[in-house]
C-alpha positions as CSV (number, residue, x, y, z in Angstrom):
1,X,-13.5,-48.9,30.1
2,X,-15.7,-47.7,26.9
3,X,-14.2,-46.4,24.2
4,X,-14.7,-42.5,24.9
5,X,-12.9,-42.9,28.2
6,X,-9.9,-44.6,26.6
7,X,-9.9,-41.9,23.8
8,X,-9.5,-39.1,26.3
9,X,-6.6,-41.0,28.4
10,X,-4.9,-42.0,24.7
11,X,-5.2,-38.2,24.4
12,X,-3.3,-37.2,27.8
13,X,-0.8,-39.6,27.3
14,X,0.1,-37.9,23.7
15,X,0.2,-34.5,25.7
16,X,2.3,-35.9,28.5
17,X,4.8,-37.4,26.2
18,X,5.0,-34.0,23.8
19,X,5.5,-31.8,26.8
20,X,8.4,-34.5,28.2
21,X,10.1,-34.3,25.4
22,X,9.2,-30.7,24.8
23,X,10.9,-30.0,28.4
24,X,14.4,-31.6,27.2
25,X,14.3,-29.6,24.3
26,X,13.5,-31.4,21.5
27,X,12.9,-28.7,18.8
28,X,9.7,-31.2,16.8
29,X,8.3,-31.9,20.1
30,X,8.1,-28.3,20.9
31,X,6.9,-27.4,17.7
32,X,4.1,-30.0,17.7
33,X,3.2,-28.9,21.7
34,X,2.7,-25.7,20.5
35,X,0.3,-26.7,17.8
36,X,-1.7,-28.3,20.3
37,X,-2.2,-25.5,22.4
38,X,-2.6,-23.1,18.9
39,X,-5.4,-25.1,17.7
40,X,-7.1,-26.7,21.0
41,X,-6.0,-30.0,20.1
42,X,-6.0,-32.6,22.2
43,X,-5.9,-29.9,25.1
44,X,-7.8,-26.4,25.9
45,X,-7.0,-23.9,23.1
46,X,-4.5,-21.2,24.6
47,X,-2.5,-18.9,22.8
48,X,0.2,-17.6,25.3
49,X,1.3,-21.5,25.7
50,X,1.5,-21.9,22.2
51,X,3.2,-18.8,22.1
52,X,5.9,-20.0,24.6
53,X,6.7,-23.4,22.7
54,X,6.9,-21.8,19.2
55,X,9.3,-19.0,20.8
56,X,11.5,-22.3,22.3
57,X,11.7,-24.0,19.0
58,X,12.2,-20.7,17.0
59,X,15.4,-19.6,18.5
60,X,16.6,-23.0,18.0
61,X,16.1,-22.0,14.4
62,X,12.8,-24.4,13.4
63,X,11.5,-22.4,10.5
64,X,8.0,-23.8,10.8
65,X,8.1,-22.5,14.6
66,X,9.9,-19.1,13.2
67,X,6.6,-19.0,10.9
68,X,4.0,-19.7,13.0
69,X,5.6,-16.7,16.1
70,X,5.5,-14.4,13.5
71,X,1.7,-15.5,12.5
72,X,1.1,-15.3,16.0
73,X,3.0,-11.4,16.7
74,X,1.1,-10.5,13.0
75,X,-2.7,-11.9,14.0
76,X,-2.2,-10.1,18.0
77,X,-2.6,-13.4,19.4
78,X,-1.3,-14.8,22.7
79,X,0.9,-11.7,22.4
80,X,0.1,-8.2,21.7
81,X,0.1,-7.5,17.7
82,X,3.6,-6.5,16.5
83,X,4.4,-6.3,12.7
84,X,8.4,-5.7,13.4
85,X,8.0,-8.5,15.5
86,X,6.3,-10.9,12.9
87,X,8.6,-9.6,10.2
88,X,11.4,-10.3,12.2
89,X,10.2,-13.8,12.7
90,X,9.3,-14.2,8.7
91,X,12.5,-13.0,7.5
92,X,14.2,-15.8,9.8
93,X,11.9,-18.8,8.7
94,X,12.0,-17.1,4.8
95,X,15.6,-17.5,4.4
96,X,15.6,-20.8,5.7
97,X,13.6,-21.4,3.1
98,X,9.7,-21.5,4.1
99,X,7.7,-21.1,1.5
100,X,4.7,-19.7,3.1
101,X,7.0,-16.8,5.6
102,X,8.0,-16.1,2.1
103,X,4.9,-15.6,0.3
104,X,3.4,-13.8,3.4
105,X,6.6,-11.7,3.4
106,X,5.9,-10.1,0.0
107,X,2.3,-9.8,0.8
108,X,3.0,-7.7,3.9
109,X,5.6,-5.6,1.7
110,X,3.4,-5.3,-1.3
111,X,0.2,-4.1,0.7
112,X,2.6,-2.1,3.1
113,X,1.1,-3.7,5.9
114,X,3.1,-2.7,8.8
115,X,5.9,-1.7,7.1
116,X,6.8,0.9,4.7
117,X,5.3,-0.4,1.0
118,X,8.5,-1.9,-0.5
119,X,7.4,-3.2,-3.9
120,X,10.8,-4.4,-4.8
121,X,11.1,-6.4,-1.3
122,X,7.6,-7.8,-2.5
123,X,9.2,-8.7,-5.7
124,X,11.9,-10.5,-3.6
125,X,10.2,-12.6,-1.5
126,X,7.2,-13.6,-4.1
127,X,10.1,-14.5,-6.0
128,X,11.9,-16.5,-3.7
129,X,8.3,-18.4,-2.8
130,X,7.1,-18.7,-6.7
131,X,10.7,-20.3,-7.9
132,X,9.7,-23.1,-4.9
133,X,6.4,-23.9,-6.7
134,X,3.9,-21.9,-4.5
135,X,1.2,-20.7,-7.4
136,X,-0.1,-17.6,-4.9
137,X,3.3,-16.1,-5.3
138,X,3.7,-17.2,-8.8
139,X,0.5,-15.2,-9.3
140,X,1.7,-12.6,-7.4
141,X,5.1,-11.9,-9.3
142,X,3.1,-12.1,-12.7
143,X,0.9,-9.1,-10.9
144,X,4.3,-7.3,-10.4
145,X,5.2,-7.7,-14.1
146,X,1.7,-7.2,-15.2
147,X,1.4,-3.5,-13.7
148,X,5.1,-2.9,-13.2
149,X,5.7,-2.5,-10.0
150,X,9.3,-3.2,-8.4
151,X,10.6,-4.6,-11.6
152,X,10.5,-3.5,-15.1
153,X,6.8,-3.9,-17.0
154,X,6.8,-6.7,-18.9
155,X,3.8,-8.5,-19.8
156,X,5.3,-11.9,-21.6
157,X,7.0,-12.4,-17.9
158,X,3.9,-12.0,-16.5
159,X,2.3,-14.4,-18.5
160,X,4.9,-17.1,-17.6
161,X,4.5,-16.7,-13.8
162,X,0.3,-16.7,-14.4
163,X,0.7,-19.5,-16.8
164,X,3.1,-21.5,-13.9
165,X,0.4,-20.6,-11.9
166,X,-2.2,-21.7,-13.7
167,X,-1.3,-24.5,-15.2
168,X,-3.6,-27.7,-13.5
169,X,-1.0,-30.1,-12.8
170,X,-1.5,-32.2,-9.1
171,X,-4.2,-29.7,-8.8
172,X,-7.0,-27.6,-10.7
173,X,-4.4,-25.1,-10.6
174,X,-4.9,-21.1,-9.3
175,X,-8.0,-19.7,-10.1
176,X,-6.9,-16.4,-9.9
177,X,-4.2,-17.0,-12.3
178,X,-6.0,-18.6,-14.6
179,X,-8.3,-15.7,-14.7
180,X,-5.7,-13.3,-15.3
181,X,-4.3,-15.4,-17.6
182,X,-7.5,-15.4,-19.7
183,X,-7.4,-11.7,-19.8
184,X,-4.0,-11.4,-21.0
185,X,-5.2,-13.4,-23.9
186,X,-8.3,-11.0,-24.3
187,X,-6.1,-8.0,-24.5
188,X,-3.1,-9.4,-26.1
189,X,-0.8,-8.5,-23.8
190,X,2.5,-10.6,-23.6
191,X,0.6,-13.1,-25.8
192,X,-1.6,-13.2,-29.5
193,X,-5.3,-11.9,-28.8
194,X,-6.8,-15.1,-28.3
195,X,-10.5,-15.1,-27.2
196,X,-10.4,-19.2,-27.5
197,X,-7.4,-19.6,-25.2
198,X,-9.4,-16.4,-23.4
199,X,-12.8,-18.5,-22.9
200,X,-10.5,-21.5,-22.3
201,X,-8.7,-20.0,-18.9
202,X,-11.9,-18.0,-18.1
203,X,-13.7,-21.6,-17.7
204,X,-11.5,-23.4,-15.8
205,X,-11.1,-20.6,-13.5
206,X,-15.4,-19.9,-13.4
207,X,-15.3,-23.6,-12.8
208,X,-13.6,-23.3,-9.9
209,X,-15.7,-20.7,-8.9
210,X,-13.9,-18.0,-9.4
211,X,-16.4,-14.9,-9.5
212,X,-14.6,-12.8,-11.9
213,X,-13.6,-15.0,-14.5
214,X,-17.4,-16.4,-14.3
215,X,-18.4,-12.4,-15.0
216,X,-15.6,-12.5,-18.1
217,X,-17.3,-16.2,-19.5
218,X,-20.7,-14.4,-19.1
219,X,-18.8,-11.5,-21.0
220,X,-17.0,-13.6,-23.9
221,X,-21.1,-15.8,-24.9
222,X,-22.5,-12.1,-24.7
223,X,-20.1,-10.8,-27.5
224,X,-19.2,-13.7,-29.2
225,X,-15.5,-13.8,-28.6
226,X,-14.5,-17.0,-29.9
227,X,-17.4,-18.8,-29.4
228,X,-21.0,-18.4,-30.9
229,X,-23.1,-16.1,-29.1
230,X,-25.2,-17.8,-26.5
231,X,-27.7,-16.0,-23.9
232,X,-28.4,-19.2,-21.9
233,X,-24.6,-19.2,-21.3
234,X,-24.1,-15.3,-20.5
235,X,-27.0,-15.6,-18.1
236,X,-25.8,-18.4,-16.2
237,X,-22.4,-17.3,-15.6
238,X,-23.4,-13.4,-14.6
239,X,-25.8,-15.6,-12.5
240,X,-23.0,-17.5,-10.9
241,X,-21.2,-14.5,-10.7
242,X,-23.5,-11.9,-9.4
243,X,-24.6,-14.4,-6.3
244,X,-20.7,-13.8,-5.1
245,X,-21.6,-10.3,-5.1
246,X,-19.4,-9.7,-8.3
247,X,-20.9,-6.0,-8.9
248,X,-19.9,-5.9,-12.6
249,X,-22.1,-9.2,-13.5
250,X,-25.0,-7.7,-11.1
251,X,-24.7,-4.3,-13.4
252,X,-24.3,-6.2,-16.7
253,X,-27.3,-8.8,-15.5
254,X,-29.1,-5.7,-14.3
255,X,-29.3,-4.5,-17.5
256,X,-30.5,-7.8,-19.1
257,X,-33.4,-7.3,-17.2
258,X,-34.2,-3.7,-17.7
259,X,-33.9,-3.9,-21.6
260,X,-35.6,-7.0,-21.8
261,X,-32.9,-8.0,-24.3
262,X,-32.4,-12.0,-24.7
263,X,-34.7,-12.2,-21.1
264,X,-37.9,-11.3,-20.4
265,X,-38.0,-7.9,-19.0
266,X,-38.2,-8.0,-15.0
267,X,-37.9,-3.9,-13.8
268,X,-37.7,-5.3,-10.1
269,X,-35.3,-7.9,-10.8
270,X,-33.1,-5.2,-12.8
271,X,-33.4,-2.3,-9.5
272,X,-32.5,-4.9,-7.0
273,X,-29.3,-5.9,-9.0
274,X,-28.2,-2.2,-10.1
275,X,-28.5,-1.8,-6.0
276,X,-26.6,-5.0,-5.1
277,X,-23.9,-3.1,-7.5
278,X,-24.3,0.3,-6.3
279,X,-24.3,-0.4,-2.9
280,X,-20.8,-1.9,-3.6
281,X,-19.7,1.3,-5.1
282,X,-19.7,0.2,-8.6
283,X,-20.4,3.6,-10.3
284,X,-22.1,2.1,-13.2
285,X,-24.8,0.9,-11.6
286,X,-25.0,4.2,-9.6
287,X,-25.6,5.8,-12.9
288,X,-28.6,3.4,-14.1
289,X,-30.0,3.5,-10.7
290,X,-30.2,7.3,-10.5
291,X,-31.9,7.3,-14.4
292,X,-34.3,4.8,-12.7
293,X,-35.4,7.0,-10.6
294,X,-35.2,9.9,-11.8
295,X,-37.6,8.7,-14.8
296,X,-39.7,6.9,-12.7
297,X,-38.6,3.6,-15.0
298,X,-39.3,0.7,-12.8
299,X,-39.5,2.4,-10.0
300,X,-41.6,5.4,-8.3
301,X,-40.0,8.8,-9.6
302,X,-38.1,9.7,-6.5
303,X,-35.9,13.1,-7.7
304,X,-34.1,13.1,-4.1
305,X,-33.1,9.4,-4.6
306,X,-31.9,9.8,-8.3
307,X,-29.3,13.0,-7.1
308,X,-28.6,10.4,-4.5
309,X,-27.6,7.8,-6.5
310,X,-26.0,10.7,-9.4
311,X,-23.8,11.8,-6.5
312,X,-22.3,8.9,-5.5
313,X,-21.4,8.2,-9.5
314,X,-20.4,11.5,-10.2
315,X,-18.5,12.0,-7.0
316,X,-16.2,8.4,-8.6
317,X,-15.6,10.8,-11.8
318,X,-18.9,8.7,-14.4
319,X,-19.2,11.4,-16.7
320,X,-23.0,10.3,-17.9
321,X,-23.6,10.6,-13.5
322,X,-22.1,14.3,-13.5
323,X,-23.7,15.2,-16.5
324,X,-27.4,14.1,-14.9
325,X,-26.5,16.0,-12.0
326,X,-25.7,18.9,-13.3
327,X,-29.5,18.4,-14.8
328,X,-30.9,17.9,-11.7
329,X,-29.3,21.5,-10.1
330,X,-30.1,23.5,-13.0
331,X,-33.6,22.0,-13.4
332,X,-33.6,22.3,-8.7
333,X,-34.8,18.2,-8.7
334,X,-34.5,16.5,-5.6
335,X,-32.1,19.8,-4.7
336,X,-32.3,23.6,-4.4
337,X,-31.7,25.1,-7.9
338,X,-28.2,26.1,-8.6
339,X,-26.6,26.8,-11.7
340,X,-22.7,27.3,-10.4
341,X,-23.4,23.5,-9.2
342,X,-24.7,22.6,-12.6
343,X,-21.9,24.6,-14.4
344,X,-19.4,22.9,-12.3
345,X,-21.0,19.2,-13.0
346,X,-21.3,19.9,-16.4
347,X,-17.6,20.8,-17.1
348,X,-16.4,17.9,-15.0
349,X,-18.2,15.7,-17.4
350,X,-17.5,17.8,-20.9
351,X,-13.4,17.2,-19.6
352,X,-14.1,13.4,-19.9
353,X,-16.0,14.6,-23.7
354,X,-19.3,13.9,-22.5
355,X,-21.4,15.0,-25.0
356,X,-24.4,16.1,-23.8
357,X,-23.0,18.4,-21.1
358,X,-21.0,20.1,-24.0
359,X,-24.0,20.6,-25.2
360,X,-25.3,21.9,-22.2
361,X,-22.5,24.0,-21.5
362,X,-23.0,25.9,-25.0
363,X,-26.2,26.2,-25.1
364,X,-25.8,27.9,-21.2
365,X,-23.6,30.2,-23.2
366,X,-26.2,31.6,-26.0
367,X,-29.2,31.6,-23.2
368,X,-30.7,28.5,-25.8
369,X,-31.9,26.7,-22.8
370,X,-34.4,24.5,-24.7
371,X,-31.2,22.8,-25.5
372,X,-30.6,21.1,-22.1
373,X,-31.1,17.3,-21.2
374,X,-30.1,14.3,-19.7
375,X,-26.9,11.8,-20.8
376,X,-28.4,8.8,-21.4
């Protein structure tokens, strides 16, 4: 017999001797059968037979089994998808103590995902989860103090939960955490402004991968918060972070490029970032990419892809986008000329004290309508 062939009846025998004992009733046995079928170990992958041993287990109160029905009634599989069900089956496995029904729990009620949004039932659960150690719902509790929602806003109790979070101790520690951690410290909320402690979380977080705190490092060398100012290092984290389709580092890179600033100028490089950005509905880059073609900077003058662009902006309330488009009505480029729709973009944008559509505004006012430009 070669070794494949004695794998394969090793492999039986493991399956025979789980479903034996999984027959009498033996809550881990069940458990473990289930897995197998979950995950196509050891035998073909099926979910209504995984189904029917977590369900055996469950009601003989195995959290982990309670858990893993209500994954399976949440994700619609083996069974058709049924949030009361998988709540049901959380709740069970969460007061027995499960972590991870516990974490999913405030998730579900945060988000409203199934059930009516409950943010102090989120706060409850992530609670319960974050007191056992889990940094997710540590995290997620500092998120609840942080913005205030199903307890009172307190930002030195969010730092504490980001900071348990946070903190590398067996492992590198949450890299989410540590990112909001490091923008606490930028902001000075629940802590001393501290762009060194800032840059500190900011790194360990980028070096983790994290795509936002890698956009904040590239943010903190640009300004020189804390540290000297150092181009190489901006660029390489906006780098990092706009190949993870981070749309603020692709905006802030963009510009790097179009300016020419601390980079060599690259106008192709610049448009196909502001469009990596604006494609993700960062408004920002909307903006830049509508002046780009709307001067014919970089790109061929395209009036009808500039209102484009100025729309999409405008539309997300960018005042310097609703002032541009107002521009383009009165001035009919790329669209039919229309002075209510450039009145109306205008005053949009002087509400948010846009400047040059005050301007515009007055100057419709006295008939002085050499007056009239674009926000840049």
């Amino acid at each position: 017999m070669n070794d494949e062939s004695q794998n394969i009846d090793e492999d039986k025998e493991a399956v025979k001797f789980q479903r034996l004992y999984a027959e009498k009733g033996v809550v881990n046995a069940q458990f473990r059968l289930a897995q197998m079928y979950h995950e196509g170990l050891e035998v073909a992958q099926d979910y209504k037979e995984a189904v029917k041993w977590y369900r055996l287990a469950a009601v003989q109160g195995d959290a982990e089994a309670q858990r893993s029905l209500g994954e399976m009634y949440h994700e619609g599989l083996g069974v058709e998808q049924d949030y009361k069900q998988a709540v049901k089956w959380y709740r069970l496995a969460g007061y027995k103590g499960d972590v991870n029904a516990q974490c999913i729990l405030g998730t579900i009620y945060d988000e409203g995902e199934g059930v009516e949004q409950d943010y102090k039932e989120a706060e409850k659960w992530f609670r319960l989860a974050a007191e056992q150690g889990d940094a997710d719902a540590q995290r997620s509790l500092g998120g609840m103090y942080h913005e205030g929602l199903g307890v009172e806003q307190d930002y030195e109790e969010a730092v504490k939960w980001y900071r348990l979070a946070a903190e590398p101790v067996v492992f590198e520690g949450d890299a989410g955490a540590q990112c909001d951690l490091g923008m606490m410290y930028v902001k000075g909320l629940g802590v001393e402004q501290d762009y060194k402690e800032a840059e500190k979380w900011f790194r360990l977080a980028a070096e983790q991968g994290n795509a936002t705190a890698q956009s904040n490092l590239g943010i903190i060398y640009d300004e020189g918060q804390g540290v000297e100012k150092n181009y190489k290092e901006t660029v390489k984290w906006w780098r990092l972070s706009a190949d993870q389709e981070n749309a603020e580092a692709q905006c802030n890179l963009g510009v790097m490029y179009a300016l020419g600033e601390k980079i060599e100028q690259d106008y192709n490089e610049a448009e196909k970032l502001f469009r990596l950005a604006a494609e993700q509905g960062d408004a920002g880059a909307q903006c830049i990419l509508g002046m780009m073609y709307h001067e014919g900077e970089g790109v061929e003058q395209d009036y009808t892809e500039a209102v484009q662009w100025y729309r999409l902006a405008a539309e997300q309330g960018d005042a310097g986008a609703q002032c541009n488009l107002g521009l383009m009505y009165y001035e009919g480029l790329g669209v039919a000329q229309d002075y209510k729709e450039a009145v109306k973009w205008w005053r949009l944008a002087a509400e948010q004290r846009e400047e040059q559509a005050q301007v515009n505004l007055a100057a419709m006012q006295d008939d002085s309508l050499d007056c009239l430009n674009s926000s840049n």
